[in-house]
TIKEVEX-324004 format. One record per residue: residue number from 1; chain; z, x, y of N, C-alpha, C in turn. Coordinates in steps of 0.1 Angstrom, whole numbers. Layout:
REM TIKEVEX-324004
VOGU   resi   chain     n_Z     n_X     n_Y    ca_Z    ca_X    ca_Y     c_Z     c_X     c_Y
VOGU    NUM       A       Z       X       Y       Z       X       Y       Z       X       Y
...
This chain:
REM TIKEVEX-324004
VOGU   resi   chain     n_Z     n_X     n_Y    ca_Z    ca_X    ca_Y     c_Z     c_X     c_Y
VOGU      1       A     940    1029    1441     949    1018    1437     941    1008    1429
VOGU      2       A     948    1003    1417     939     996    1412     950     979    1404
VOGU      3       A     946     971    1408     959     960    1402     951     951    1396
VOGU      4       A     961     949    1381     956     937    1369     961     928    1368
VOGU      5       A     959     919    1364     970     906    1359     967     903    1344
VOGU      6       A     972     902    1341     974     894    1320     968     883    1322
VOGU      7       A     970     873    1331     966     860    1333     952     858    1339
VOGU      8       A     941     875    1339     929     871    1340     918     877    1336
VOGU      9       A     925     885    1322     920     896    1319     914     890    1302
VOGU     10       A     903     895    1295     896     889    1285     905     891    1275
VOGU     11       A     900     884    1266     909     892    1254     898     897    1243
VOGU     12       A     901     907    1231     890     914    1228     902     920    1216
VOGU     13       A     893     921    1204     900     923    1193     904     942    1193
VOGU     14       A     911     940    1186     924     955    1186     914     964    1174
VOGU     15       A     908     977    1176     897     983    1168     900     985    1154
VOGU     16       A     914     984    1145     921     985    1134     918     970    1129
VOGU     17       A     915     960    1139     919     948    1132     918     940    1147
VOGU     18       A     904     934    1143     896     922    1153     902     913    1152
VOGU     19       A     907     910    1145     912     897    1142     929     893    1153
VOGU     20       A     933     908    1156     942     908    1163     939     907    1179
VOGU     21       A     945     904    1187     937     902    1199     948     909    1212
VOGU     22       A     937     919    1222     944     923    1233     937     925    1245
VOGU     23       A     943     932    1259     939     928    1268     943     939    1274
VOGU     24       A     932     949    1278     932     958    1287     936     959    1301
VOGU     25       A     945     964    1305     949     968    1315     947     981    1326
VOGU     26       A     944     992    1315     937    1003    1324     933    1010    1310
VOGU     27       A     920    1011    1315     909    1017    1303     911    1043    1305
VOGU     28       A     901    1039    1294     895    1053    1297     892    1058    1308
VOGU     29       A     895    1070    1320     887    1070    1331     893    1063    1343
VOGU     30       A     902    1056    1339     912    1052    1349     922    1062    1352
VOGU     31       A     928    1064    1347     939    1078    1352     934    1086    1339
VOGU     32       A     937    1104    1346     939    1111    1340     946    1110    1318
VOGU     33       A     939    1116    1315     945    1117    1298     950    1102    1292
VOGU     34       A     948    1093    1297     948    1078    1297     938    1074    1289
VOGU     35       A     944    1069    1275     930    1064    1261     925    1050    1266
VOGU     36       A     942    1040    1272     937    1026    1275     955    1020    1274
VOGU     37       A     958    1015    1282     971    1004    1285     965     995    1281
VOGU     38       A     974     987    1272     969     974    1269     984     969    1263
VOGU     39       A     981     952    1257     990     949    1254     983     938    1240
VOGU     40       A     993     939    1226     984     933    1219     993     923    1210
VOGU     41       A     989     912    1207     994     901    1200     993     898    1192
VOGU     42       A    1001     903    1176     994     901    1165    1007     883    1162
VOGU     43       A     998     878    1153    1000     867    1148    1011     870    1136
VOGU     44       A    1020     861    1128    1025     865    1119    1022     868    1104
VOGU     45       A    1022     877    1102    1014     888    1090    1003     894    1094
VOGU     46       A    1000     899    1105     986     902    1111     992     918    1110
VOGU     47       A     984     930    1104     984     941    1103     975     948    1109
VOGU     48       A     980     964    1118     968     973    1125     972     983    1113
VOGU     49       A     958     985    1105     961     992    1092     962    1002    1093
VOGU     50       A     969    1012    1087     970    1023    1088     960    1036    1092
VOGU     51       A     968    1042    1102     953    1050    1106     957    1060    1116
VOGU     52       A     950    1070    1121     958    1083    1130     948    1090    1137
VOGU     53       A     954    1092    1149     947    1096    1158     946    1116    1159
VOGU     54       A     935    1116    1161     936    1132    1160     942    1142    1173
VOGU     55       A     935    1130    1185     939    1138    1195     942    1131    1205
VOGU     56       A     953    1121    1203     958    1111    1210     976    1107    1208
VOGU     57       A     984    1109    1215     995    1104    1213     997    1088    1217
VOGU     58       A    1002    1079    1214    1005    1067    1212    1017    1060    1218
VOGU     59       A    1021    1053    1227    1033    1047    1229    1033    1030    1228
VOGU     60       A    1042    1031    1218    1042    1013    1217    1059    1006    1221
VOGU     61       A    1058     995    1230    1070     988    1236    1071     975    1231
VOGU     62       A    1080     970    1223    1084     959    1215    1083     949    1229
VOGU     63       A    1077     935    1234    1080     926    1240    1091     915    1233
VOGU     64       A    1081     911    1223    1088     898    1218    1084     900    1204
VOGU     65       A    1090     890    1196    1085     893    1180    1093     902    1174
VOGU     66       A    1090     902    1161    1097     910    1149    1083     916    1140
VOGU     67       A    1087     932    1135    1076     937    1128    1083     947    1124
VOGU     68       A    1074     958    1116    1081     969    1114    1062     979    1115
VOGU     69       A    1067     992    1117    1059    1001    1124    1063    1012    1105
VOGU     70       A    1052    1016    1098    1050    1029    1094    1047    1040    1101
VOGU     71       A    1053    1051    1100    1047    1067    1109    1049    1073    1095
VOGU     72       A    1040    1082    1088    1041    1090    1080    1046    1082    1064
VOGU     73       A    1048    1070    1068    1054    1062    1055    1068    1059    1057
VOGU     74       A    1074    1061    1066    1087    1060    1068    1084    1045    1080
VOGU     75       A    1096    1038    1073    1094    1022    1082    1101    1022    1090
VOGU     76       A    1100    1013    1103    1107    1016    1119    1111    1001    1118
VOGU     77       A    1119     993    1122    1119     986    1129    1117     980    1140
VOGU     78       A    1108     964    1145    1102     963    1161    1111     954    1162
VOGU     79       A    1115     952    1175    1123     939    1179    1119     942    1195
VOGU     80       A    1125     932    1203    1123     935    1216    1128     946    1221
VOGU     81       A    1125     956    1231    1131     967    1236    1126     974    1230
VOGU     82       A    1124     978    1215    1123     989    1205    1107    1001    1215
VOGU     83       A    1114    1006    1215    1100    1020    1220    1100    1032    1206
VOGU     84       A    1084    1031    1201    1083    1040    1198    1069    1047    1199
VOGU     85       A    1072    1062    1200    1063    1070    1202    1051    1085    1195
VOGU     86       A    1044    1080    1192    1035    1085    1179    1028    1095    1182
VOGU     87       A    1030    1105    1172    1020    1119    1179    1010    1121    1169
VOGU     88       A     999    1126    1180     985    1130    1171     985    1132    1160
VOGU     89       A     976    1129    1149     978    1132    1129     991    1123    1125
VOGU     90       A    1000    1115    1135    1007    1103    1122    1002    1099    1121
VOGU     91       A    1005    1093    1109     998    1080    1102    1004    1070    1106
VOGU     92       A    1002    1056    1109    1013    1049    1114    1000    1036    1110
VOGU     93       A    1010    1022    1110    1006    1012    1107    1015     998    1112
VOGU     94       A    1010     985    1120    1019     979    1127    1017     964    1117
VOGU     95       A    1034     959    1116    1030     951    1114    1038     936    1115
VOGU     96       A    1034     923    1117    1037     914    1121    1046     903    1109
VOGU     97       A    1061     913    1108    1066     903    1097    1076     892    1098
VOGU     98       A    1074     887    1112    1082     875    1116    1078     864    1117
VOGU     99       A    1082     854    1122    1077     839    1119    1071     836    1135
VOGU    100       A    1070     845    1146    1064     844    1161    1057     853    1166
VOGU    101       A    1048     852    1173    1039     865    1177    1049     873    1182
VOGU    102       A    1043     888    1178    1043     902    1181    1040     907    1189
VOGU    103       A    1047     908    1201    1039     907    1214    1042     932    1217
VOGU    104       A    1034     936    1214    1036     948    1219    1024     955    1234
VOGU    105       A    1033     959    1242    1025     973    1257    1028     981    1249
VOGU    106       A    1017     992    1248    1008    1001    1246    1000    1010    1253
VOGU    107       A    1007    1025    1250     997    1029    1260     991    1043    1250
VOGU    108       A     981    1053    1255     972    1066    1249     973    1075    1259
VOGU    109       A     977    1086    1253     975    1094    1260     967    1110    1253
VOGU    110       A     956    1109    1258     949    1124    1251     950    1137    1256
VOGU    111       A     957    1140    1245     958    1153    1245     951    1164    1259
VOGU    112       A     955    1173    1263     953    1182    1272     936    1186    1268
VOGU    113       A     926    1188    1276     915    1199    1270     903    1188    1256
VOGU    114       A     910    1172    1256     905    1168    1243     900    1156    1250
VOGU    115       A     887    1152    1243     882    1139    1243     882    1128    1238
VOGU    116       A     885    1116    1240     889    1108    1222     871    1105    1222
């Protein structure tokens, strides 16, 4: 068993873009095929530039905030609620085009047999 709180955990820049800031919740090595839970806060116009995982699927959960998400070049809309879910080789890119932070959970999951 293992329990975190948001309210005590560091914050530590998003690897697409330092400048964006998040906070681990359960890393590598915590559960099985698990890249890292986290949850991240981009500021308004703050971009995770485009970029693709080879052997990693992705799930991202809209908290708060307004953005839009590229996968493959095709634009998604974020708002609260919005779940979307990204498979190994998309391309995808997040981005903060509202006037409040972009509050998105996040989680990885690697592939069967694969190491990130």
């Amino acid at each position: 068993m293992k329990q975190v709180s948001l309210n005590t955990l560091p914050n530590q820049g998003v690897s697409h873009n330092t400048a964006i800031r998040k906070q681990v919740m359960l890393q590598t090595g915590d559960l099985p095929y698990l890249s890292q839970f986290a949850q991240a806060c981009f500021e308004p116009g703050q971009v995770a530039t485009a970029h693709a995982h080879a052997d990693m699927h992705e799930v991202f959960f809209v908290q708060a905030g307004q953005g839009s998400m590229l996968v493959d070049g095709v634009a998604h809309v974020l708002e609260p609620g919005v779940c979307i879910a990204v498979e190994p080789g998309e391309i995808h890119e997040v981005r903060n085009t509202g006037d409040d932070l972009l509050v998105l959970t996040y989680f990885g999951i690697i592939q069967a047999g694969e190491e990130s």
